[in-house]
C-alpha positions in Angstrom: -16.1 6.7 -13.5 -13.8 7.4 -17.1 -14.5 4.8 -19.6 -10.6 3.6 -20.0 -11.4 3.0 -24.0 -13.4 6.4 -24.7 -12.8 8.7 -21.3 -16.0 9.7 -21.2 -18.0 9.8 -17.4 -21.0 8.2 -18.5 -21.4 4.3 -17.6 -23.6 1.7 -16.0 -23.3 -0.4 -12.9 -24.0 -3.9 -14.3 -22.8 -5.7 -11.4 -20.8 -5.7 -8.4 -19.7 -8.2 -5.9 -17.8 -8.1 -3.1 -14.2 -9.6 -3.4 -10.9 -9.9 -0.7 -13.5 -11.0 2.0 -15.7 -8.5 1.6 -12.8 -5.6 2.1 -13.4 -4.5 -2.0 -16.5 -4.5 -4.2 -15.6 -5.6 -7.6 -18.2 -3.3 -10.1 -18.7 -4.4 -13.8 -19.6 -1.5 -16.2 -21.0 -0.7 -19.7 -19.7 2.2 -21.4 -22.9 4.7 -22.8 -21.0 6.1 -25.4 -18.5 3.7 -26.6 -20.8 0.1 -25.4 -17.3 -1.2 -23.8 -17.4 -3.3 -20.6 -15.0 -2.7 -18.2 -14.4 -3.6 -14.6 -13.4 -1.4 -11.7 -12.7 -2.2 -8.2 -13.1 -0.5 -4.7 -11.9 -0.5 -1.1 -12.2 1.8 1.4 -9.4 4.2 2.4 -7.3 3.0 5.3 -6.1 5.3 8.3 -3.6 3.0 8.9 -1.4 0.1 7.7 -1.2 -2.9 9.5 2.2 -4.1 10.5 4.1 -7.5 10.2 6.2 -8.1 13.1 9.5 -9.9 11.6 11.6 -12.8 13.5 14.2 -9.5 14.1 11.4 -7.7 15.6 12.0 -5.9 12.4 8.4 -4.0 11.2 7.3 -4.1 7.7 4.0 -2.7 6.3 1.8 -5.9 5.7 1.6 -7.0 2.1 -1.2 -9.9 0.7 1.2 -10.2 -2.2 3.7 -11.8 -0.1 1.6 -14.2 1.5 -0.2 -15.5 -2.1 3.8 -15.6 -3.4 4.5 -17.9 -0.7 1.3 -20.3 -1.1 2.4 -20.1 -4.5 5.5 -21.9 -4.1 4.0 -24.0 -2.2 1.6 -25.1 -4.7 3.8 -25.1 -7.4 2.5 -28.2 -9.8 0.2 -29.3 -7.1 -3.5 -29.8 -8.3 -4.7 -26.7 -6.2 -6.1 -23.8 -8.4 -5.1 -20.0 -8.2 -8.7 -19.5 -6.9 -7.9 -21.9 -3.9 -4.5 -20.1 -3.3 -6.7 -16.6 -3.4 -9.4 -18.2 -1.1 -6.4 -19.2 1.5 -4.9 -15.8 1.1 -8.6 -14.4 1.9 -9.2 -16.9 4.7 -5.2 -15.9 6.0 -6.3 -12.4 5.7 -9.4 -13.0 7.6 -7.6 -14.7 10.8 -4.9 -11.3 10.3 -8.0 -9.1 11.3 -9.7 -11.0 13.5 -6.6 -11.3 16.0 -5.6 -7.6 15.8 -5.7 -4.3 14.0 -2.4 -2.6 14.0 0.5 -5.0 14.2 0.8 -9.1 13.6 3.7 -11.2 14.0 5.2 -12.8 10.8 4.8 -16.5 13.6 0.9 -16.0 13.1 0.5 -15.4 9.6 2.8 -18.6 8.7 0.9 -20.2 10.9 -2.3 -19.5 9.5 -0.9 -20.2 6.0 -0.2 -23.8 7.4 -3.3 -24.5 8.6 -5.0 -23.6 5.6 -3.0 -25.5 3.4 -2.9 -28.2 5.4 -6.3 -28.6 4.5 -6.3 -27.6 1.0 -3.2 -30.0 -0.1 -1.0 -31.8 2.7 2.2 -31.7 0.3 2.0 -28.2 -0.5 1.8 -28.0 4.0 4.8 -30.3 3.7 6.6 -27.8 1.4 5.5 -24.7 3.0 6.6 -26.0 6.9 9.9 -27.4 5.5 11.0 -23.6 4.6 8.7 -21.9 7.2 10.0 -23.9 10.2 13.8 -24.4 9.1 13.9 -27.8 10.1 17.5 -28.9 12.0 17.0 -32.3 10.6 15.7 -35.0 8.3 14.3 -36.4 11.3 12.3 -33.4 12.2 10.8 -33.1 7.9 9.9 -37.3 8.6 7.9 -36.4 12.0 5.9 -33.7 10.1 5.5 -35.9 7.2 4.1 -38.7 9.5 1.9 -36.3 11.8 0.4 -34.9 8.1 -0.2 -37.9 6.8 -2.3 -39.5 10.8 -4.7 -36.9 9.9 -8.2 -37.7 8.4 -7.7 -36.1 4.9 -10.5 -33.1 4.9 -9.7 -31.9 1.6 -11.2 -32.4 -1.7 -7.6 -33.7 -2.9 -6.7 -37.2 -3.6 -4.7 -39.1 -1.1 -0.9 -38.6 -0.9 -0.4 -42.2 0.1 -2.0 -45.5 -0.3 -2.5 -48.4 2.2 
């Protein structure tokens, strides 16, 4: 591997970890000629893309960027960390290739999304379904609302609402 700083093919492995649930190995090296650290990361090669299946029946090439932009508006100044929006997106990722390897429907992977934030921060779930499910009416936000807030908390958080 070229030392970015010196471009010179000599370094050492100083540690590597796995990263993305376990799909890329995260390697920190130290540079033999110039003593710079520097941090590479790698994935294996895909044959094949996976596919989102849109609403329109419309296919698009799956992107992880899209789903962490969308928990990030959901968490938007919510006390949820970027690590906890990159463990959801890795935990999203997770159900993705667990329920098929070619093609996924854009109605599982918001779904997903939901039930992870759901656990993570219940108005971040609030914010995400009221976009995600288009509700008709104020009446239909209200029942989520109401449905979220029955449930035994589960997260770490604290509690939306008092007694």
């Amino acid at each position: 591997m070229k030392c970015p700083y010196c471009k010179e093919n000599k370094d050492k492995v100083i540690d590597s970890r796995s990263s993305e649930a376990g799909r890329v190995i995260r390697r920190r090296r130290h540079c033999l000629v110039c003593k710079r650290r520097f941090t590479t990361y790698e994935k294996v090669g895909e044959s094949f893309k996976l596919c989102v299946i849109k609403k329109d029946n419309l296919r698009v090439p799956y992107d992880r960027e899209k789903v962490i932009a969308g928990l990030q508006k959901a968490c938007y100044k919510r006390p949820v960390s970027a690590e906890q929006v990159q463990q959801m997106a890795d935990r999203i990722e997770e159900d993705i290739f667990r329920h098929s390897d070619k093609e996924v429907s854009s109605k599982f992977i918001g779904e997903s999304a939901m039930r992870h934030l759901r656990t993570v921060d219940k108005v971040a779930y609030i914010r995400f379904a009221s976009v995600y499910r288009q509700f008709d009416d104020a009446g239909d936000l209200l029942e989520e609302v109401t449905q979220a807030i029955s449930e035994p908390d589960n997260s770490t958080q604290p509690k939306l609402f008092t007694d």
